[in-house]
C-alpha positions as CSV (number, residue, x, y, z in Angstrom):
1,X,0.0,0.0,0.0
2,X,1.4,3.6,-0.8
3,X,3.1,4.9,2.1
4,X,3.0,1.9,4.1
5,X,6.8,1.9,4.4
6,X,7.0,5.5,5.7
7,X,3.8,5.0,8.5
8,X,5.8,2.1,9.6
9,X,9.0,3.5,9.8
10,X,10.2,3.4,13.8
11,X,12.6,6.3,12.5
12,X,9.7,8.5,12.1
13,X,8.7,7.3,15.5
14,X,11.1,8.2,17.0
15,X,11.4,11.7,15.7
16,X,7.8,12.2,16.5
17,X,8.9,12.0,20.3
18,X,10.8,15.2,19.6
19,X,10.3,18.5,20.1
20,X,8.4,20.5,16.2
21,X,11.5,22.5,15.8
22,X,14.0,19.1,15.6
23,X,11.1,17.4,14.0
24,X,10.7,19.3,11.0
25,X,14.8,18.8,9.6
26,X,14.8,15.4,10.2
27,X,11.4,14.6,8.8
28,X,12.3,16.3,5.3
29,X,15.3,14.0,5.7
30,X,13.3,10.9,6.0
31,X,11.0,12.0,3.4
32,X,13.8,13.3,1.0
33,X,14.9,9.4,1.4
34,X,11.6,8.0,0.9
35,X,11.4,9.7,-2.0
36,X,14.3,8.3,-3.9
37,X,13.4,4.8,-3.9
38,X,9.8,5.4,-4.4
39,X,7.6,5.0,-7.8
40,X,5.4,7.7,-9.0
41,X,2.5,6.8,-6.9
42,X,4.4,7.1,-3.7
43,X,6.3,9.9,-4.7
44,X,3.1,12.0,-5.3
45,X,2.3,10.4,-2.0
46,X,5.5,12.0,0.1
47,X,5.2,15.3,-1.8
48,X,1.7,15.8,-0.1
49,X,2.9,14.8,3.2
50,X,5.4,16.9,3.4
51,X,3.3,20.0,2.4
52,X,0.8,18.9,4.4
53,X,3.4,19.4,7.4
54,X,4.3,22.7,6.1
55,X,0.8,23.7,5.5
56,X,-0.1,22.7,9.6
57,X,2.9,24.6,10.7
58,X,2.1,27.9,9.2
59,X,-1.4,28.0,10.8
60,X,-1.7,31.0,13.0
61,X,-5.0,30.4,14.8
62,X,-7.6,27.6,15.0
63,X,-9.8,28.1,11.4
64,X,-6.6,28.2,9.6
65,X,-5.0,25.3,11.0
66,X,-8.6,23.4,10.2
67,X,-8.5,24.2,7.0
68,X,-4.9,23.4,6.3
69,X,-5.6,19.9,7.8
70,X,-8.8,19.1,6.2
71,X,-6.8,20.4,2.6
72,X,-3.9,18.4,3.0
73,X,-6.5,15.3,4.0
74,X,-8.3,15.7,0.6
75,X,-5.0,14.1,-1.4
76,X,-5.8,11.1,-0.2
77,X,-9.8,10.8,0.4
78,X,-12.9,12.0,-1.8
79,X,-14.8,13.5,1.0
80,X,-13.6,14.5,4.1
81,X,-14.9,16.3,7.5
82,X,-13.0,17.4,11.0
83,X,-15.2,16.6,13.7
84,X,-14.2,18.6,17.5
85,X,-15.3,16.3,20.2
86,X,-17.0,18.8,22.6
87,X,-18.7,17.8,26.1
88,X,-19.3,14.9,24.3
89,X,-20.7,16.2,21.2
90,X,-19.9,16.5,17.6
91,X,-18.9,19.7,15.7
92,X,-18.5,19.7,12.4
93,X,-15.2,22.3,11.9
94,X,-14.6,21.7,8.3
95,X,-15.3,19.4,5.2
96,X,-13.8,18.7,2.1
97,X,-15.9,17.1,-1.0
98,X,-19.5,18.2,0.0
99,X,-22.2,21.4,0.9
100,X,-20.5,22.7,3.6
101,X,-24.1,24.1,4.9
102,X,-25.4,20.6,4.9
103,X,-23.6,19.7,8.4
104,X,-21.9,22.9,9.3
105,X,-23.0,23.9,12.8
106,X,-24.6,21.0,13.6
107,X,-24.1,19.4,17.1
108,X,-24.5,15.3,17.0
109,X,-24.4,13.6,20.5
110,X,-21.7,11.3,20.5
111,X,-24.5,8.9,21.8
112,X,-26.4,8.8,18.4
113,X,-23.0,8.0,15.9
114,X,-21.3,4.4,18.2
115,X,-18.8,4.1,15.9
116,X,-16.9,8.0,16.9
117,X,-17.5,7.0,20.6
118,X,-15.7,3.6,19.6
119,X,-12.8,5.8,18.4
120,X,-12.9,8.3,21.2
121,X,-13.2,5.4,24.0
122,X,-10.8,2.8,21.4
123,X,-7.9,6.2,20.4
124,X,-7.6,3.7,17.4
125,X,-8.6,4.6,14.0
126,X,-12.3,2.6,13.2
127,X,-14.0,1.7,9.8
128,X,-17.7,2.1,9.8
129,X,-20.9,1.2,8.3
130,X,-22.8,4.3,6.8
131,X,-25.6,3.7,8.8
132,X,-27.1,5.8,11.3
133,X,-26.7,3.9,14.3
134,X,-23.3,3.9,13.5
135,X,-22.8,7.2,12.1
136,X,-25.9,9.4,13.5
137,X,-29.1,9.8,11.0
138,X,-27.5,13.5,10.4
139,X,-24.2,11.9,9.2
140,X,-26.1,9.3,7.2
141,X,-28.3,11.7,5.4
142,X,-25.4,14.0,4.1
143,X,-23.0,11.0,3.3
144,X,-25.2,9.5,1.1
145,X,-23.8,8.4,-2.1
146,X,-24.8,4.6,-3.0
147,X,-21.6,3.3,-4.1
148,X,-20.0,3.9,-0.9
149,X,-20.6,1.8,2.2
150,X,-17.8,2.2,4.9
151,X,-15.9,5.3,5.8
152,X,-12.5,5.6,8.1
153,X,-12.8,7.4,11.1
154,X,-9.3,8.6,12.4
155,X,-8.6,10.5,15.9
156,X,-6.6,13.6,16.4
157,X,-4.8,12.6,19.8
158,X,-4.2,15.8,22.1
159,X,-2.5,14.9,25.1
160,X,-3.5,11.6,24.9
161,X,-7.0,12.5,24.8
162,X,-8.8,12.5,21.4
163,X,-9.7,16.2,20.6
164,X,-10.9,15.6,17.2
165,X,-11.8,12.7,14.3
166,X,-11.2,13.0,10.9
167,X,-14.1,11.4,8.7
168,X,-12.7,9.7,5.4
169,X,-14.5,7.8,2.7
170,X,-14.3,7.6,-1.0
171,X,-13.6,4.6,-3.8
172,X,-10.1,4.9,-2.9
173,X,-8.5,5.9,0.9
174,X,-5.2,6.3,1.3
175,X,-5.7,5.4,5.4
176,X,-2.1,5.2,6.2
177,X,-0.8,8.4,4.3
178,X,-4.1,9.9,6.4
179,X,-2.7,8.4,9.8
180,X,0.6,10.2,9.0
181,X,-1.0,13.5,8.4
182,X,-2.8,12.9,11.2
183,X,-0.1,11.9,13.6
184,X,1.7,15.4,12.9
185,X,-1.2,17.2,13.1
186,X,-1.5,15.7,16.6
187,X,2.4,16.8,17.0
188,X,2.2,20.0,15.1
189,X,-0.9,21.2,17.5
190,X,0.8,20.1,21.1
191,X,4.3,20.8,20.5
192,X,3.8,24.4,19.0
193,X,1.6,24.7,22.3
194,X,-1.3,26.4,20.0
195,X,-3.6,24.5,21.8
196,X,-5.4,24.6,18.3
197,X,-7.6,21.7,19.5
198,X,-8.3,22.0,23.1
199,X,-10.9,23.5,24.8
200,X,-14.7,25.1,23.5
201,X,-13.1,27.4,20.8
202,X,-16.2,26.8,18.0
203,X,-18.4,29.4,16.9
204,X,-21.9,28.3,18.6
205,X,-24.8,28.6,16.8
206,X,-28.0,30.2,18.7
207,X,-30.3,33.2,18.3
208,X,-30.9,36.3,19.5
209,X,-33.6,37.7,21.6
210,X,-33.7,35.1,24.0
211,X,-34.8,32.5,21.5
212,X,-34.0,29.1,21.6
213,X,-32.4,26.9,18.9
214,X,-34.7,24.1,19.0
215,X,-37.5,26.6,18.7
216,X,-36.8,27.5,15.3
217,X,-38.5,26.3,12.2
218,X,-36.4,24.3,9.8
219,X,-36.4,27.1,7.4
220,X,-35.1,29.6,10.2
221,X,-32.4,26.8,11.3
222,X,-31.5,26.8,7.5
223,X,-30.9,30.5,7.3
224,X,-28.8,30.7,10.4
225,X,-26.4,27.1,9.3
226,X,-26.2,29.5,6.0
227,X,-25.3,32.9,7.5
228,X,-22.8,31.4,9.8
229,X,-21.3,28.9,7.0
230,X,-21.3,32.6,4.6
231,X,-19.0,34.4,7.6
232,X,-16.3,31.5,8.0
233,X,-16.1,31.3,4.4
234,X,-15.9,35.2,3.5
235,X,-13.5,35.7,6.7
236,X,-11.0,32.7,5.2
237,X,-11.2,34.3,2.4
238,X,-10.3,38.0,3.5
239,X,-7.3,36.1,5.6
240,X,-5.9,34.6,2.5
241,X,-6.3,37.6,0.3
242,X,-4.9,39.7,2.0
243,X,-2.8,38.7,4.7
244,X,0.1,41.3,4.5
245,X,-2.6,43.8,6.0
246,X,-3.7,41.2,8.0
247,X,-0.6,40.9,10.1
248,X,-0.4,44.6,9.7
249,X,-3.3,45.5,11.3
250,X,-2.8,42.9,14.1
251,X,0.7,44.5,15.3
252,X,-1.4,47.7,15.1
253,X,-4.4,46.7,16.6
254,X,-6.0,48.2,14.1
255,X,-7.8,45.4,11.4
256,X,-10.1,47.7,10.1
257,X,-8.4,50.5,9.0
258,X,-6.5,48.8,6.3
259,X,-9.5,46.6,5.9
260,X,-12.3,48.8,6.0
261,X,-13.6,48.5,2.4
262,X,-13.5,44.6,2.3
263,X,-15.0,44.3,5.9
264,X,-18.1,47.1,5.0
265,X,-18.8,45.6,1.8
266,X,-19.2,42.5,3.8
267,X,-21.4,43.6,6.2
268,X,-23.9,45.3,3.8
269,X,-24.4,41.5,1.9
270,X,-24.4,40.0,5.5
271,X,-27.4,42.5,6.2
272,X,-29.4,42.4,3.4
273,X,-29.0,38.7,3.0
274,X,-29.6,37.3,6.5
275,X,-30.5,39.7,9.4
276,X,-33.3,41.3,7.0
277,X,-35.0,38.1,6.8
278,X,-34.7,37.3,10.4
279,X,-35.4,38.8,13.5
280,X,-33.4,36.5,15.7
281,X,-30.3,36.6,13.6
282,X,-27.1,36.4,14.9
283,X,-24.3,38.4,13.6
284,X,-21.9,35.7,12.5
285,X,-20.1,38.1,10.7
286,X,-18.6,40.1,13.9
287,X,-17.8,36.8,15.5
288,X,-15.5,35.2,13.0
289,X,-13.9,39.1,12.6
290,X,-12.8,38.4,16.1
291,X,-12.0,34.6,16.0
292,X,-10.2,34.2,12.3
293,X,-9.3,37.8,11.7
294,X,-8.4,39.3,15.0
295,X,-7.1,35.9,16.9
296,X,-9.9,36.2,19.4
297,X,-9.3,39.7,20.6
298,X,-11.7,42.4,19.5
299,X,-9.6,45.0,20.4
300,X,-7.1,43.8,17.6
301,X,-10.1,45.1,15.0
302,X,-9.3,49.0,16.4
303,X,-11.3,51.9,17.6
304,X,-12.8,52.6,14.1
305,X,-14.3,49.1,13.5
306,X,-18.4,49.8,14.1
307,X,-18.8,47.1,16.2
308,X,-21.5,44.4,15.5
309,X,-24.7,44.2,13.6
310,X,-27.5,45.0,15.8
């Protein structure tokens, strides 16, 4: 299988128990190595891995080190989705292959999907049915095409504890060039001491006016999955575009100044599209400015930003 001899290497094993400064020489080494007495396939294989590693180390904050992971997961997997494991709850932090809105914001009790409480109970990498008792109805429903009947689930081991699991399926899964990218994502994540996947740091989803998520009619649940799937997207977007002034405004504490044109022309589509056809909208928008853009200081957006959406 591709890969097989690097996920079983014990050199890479051993490097792994090193700090993510003395890792990252010696696992280009390994890789440069791998490479040379590799065919294509594998090659293609290696070159993926290691950008994958360099994609994961350049992450500054939690949505960017998601993405990266989920992207460099996508070589080797159709469809792919980062579940968080949260007071024992799914989140759905990022997909790869599908909708996003389908599952994005969705909470699934760990209760209703057996096979992720296998791998969170197990910390060993499960293949599952596509049912719904092993999956949840919710995953079932959105993972739905015919010809495919199992999917890989993989943890994301923080501290020993899994943090996160990586949902895989497709006609062809590469599982052990996944388990690599998983295993330095697990490294990448603890020994930069991000703490990129510990602790509550999703964007809940709820309404305002002391309304009540389970309240809402399916179309007003739909609106809300769609308005917060439009900020994450349009933030990501703003951080890869222009992240020069970005960084700028972050040493400045002053986002919006260099910003102000992309983040007001945002607000006026967030507005007319979403809190003009709800009266218990949230203001997504101003919450990922301040998780993605601003590293989860508000203050970092500066005295001219107008605040949030009311």
């Amino acid at each position: 299988m591709a890969v097989s001899t690097i996920d079983q290497s014990a050199s890479i094993r051993g490097v792994l128990d090193q700090t993510w400064e003395a890792l990252r020489p010696q696992l280009e080494a390994l890789l440069v190595a791998q490479w040379k007495t590799a065919n294509a396939g594998q090659q293609k294989d290696v070159a993926n891995i290691a950008q994958a590693a360099r994609w994961l180390d350049k992450a500054e904050n939690n949505q960017q080190w998601r993405l990266a992971l989920v992207q460099a997961t996508s070589k080797f997997a159709e469809r792919t989705a980062l579940f968080l494991i949260e007071n024992g709850r799914l989140f759905c932090a990022a997909v790869y292959g599908l909708e996003t809105e389908t599952i994005s914001g969705t909470y699934i009790p760990l209760s209703e999907a057996s096979a992720f409480q296998t791998v969170v109970e197990s910390r060993e990498t499960v293949l599952a049915l596509r049912r719904a008792s092993e999956i949840s109805s919710q995953l079932a429903a959105v993972f739905d095409a015919p010809e495919i009947k199992r999917a890989y689930l993989l943890p994301l081991l923080s501290n020993g504890r899994v943090t996160a699991i990586l949902y895989a399926e497709g006609a062809s899964v590469n599982l052990p060039a996944l388990e690599l990218v998983l295993t330095l994502a697990s490294t990448a994540s603890v020994l930069n001491d991000r703490g990129l996947m510990q602790g509550n740091t999703t964007l809940g989803i709820a309404p305002t006016g002391g309304g009540s998520w389970n309240n809402l009619a399916t179309e007003e649940k739909r609106l809300h999955l769609k308005a917060h799937h439009f900020a994450r997207v349009k933030t990501a977007a703003l951080l890869l575009n222009r992240p020069l002034d970005v960084r700028a405004g972050r040493r400045r504490k002053a986002i919006y100044t260099p910003l102000h044109a992309e983040i007001d022309s945002l607000r006026k589509q967030f507005a007319t599209q979403y809190f003009s056809k709800s009266a218990n909208m949230v203001d997504y928008l101003h919450l990922e400015l301040i998780r993605t853009i601003a590293n989860d200081d508000a203050t970092i957006l500066g005295s001219e930003y107008p605040g949030p959406m009311l």
